[in-house]
C-alpha positions in Angstrom: 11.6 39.4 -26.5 14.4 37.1 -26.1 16.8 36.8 -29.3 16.2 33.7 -31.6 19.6 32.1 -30.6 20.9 29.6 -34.4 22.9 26.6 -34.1 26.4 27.4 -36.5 25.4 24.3 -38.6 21.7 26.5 -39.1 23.9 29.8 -40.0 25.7 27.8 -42.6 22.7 26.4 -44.2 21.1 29.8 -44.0 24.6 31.4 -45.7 24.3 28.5 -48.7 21.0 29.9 -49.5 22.2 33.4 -50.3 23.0 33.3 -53.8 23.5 36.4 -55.5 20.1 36.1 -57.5 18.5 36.9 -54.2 20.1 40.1 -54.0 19.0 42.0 -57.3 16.4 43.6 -55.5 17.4 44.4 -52.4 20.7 45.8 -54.0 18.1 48.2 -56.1 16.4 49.3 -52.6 19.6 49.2 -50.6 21.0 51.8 -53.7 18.3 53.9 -52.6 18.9 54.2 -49.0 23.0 54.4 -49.4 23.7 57.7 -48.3 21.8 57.1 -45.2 23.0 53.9 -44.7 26.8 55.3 -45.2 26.0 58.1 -43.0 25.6 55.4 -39.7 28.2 53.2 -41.1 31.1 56.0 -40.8 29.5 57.1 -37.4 30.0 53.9 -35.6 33.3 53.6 -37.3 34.5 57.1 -35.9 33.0 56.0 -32.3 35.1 52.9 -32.7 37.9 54.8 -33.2 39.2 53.2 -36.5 39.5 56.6 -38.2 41.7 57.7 -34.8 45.5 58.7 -34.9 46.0 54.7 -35.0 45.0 54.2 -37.9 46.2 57.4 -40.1 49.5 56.1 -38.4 48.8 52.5 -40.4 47.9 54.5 -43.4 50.9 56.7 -43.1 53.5 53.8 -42.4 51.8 51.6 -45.4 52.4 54.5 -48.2 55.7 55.7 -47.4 57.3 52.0 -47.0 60.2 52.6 -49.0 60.8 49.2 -50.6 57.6 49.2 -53.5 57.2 45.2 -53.4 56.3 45.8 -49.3 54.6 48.9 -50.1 51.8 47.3 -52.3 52.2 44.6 -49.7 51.1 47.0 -46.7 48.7 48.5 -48.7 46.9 45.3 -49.8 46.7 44.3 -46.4 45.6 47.3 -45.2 42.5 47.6 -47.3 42.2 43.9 -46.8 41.6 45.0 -42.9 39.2 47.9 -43.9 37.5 45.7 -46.2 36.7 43.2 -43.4 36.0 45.8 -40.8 33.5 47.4 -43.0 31.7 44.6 -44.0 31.3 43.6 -40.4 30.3 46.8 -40.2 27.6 46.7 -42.0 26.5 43.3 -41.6 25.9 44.6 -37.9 24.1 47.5 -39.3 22.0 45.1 -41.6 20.9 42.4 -38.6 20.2 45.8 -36.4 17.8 47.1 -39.1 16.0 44.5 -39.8 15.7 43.4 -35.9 14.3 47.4 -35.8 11.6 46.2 -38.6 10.2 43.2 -37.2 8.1 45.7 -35.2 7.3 47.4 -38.4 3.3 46.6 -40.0 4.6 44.3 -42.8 2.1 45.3 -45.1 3.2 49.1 -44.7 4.2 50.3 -48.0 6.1 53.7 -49.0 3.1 56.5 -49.3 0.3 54.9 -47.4 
């Protein structure tokens, strides 16, 4: 089945609909399926190599800058980095799953 290919103005008007009221209960289900959920994260992070020598290098130089103001700097914009890459991450992980439910009986429910 080809992929459903979205026009960037149709993203954006599907992005303004995600308000955080939509989320309470998929955050509750999500909660639920965390550790599982981390458990893939981390591995496609490891076979991407961001936790290689690279990175504990970046780490490294970030918290033994000797000036503090450029310390905190480094530091801010290295988790700024790992924030990004995480949540890109994820977002992968998120588009993946659901593409892997589609395929799933939609009326299935947990102990059926």
């Amino acid at each position: 089945m080809p992929e459903p290919q979205f026009t960037e103005a149709e993203l954006h008007a599907a992005l303004e609909q995600l308000t955080p009221e939509r989320f309470q209960e998929w955050e509750a289900r999500i909660a639920q399926m965390a550790p599982d959920l981390q458990r893939t994260i981390v591995q496609i992070l490891h076979e991407g190599g961001w936790f290689d020598e690279a990175h504990e290098a970046a780490v490294l130089k970030a918290a033994t800058t000797p000036d503090a103001d450029e310390r905190l700097t480094a530091v801010r914009t290295l988790i700024a980095e790992e924030t990004r890459t995480v949540m890109f991450v994820g977002v992968a992980v998120g588009w993946e799953l659901a593409r892997e439910l589609e395929g799933f009986d939609s009326d299935h429910t947990e102990g059926d």
